[in-house]
KEVEX-856692 format. One line per field, with one value per residue (C-alpha): residue in one letter; residue number from 1; x, y, z; chain. Coordinates in pm, 1 decimal. Last residue first. Example, Ala and Ser with C-alpha at 12.3 -4.5 7.8 and 13.67 -1.06 7.14 Angstrom:
// residues 2
residuo = S	A
num = 2	1
u = 1367.0	1230.0
v = -106.0	-450.0
w = 714.0	780.0
cadena = A	A
END
This chain:
// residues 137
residuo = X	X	X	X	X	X	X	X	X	X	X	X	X	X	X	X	X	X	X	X	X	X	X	X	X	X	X	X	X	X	X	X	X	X	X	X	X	X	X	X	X	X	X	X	X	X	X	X	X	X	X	X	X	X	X	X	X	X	X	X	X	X	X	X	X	X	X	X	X	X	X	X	X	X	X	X	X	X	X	X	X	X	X	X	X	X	X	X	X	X	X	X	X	X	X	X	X	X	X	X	X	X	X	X	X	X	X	X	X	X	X	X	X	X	X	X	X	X	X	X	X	X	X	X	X	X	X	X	X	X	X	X	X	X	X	X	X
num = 137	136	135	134	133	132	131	130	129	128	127	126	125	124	123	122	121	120	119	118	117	116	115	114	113	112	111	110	109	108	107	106	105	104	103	102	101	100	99	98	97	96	95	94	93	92	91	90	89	88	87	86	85	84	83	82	81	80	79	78	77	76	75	74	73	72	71	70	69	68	67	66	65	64	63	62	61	60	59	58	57	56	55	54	53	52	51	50	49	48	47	46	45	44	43	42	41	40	39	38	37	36	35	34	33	32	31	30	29	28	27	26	25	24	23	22	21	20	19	18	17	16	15	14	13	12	11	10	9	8	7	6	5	4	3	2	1
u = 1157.7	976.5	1031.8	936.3	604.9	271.9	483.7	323.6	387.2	548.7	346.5	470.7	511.8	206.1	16.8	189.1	80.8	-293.5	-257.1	-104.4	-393.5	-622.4	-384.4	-473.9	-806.7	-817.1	-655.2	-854.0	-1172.0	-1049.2	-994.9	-1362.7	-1481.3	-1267.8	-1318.4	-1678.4	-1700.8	-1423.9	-958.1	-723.2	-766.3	-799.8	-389.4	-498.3	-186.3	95.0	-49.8	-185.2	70.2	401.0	181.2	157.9	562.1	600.5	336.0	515.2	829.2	715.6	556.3	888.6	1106.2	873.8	767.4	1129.7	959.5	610.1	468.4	236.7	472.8	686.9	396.9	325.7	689.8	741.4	386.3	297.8	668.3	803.5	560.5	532.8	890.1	902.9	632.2	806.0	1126.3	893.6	725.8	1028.0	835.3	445.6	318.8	-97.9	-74.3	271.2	241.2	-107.6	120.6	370.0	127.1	-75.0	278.4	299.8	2.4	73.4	314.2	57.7	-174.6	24.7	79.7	-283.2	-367.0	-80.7	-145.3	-462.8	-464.6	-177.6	-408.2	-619.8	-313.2	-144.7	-495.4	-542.3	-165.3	-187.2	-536.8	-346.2	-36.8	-319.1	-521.0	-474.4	-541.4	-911.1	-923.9	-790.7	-1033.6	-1303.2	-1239.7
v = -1327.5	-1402.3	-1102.0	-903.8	-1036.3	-1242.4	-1573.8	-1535.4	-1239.4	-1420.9	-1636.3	-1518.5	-1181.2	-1093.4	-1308.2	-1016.7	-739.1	-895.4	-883.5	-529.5	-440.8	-537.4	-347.9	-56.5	-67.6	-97.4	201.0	436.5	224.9	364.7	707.3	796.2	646.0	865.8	1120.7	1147.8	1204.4	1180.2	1143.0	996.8	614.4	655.2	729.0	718.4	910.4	795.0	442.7	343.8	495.6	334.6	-47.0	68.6	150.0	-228.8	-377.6	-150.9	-298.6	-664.9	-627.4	-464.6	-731.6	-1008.2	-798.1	-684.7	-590.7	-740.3	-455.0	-381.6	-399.4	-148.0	51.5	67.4	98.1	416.1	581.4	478.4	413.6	711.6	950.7	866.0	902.4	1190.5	1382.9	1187.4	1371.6	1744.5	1656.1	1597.1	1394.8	1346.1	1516.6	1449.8	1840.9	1848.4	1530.6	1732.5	2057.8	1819.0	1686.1	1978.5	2139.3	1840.7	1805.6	1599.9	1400.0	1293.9	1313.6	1048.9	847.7	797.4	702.0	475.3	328.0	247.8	87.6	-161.3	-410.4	-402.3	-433.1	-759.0	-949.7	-924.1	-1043.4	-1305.0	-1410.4	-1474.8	-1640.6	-1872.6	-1964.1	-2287.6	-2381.4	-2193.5	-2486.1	-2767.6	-2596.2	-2664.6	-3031.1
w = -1624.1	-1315.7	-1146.5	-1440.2	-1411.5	-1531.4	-1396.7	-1046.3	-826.2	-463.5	-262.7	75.7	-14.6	-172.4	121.1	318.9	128.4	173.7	528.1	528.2	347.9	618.1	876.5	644.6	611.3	1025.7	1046.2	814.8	944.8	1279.4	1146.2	1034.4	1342.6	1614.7	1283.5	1328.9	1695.0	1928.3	1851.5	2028.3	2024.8	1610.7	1554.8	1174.2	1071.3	1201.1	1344.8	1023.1	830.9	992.6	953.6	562.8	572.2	711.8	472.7	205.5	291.0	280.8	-83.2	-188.9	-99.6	-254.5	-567.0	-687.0	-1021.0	-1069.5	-1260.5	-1032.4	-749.6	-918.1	-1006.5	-616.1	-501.8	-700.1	-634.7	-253.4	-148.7	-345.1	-271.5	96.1	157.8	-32.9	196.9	468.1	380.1	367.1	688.8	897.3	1175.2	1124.5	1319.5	1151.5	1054.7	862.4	687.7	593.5	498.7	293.1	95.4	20.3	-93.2	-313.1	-488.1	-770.2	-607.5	-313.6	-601.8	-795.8	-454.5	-362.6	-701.9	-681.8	-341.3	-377.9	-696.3	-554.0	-433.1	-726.7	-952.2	-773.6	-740.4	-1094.4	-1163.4	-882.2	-1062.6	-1385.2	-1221.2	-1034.9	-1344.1	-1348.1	-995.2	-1042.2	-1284.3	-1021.7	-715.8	-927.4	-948.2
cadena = A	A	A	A	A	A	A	A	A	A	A	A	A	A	A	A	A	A	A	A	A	A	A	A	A	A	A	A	A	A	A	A	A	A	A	A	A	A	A	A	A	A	A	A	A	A	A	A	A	A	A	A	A	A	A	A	A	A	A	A	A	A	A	A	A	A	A	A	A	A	A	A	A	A	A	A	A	A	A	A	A	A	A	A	A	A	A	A	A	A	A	A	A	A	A	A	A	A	A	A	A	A	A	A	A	A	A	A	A	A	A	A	A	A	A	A	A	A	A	A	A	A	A	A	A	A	A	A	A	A	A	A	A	A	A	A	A
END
């Protein structure tokens, strides 16, 4: 029985579940904007390959894909390239296996954070944003 009113509000908990997965991303995003020039210099430091384009790259997938996701626009699609970009991250920069100390720890729950949020992009995709969306108008 409990199961049948949790049932009920599925599109409502898809919407909840939808903006604190994406919180991340677009705080992360807006200061990646923000502060470009930091941006670009940290793309820069973890070797990341053409620093200024993956400075955009990251903008735009964090930021652009993030409210979009929110939102419910394109949700699927978008869900199952930011799991992709997200994998890109984790071993970009949270490449834990060559670093000591601190960061070797540091960087593993970095990388592990974001295979776990790959999971929940991927339950994004599969069950698609609920009626709370612009998909779904």
């Amino acid at each position: 029985m409990r199961y049948l009113s949790l049932e009920q509000r599925n599109d409502s908990l898809l919407l909840v579940a939808r903006v604190l997965l994406m919180i991340l991303f677009v705080l992360f995003g807006w200061q990646k904007l923000t502060g470009f020039s930091g941006t670009v210099a940290y793309m820069t430091s973890t070797g990341a390959p053409a620093p200024t384009v993956s400075a955009i790259i990251a903008v735009v997938m964090e930021l652009v894909v993030g409210i979009a996701i929110v939102v419910g626009f394109f949700t699927r699609p978008l869900a199952l390239l930011l799991a992709l970009y997200t994998i890109g991250t984790a071993l970009i920069g949270h490449h834990y296996w060559t670093m000591q100390g601190m960061e070797r720890y540091a960087n593993t729950i970095n990388f592990y954070k974001n295979i776990s949020i790959v999971g929940g992009l991927i339950l994004l995709f599969i069950t698609g944003p609920g009626k709370y969306s612009l998909d779904r108008r």
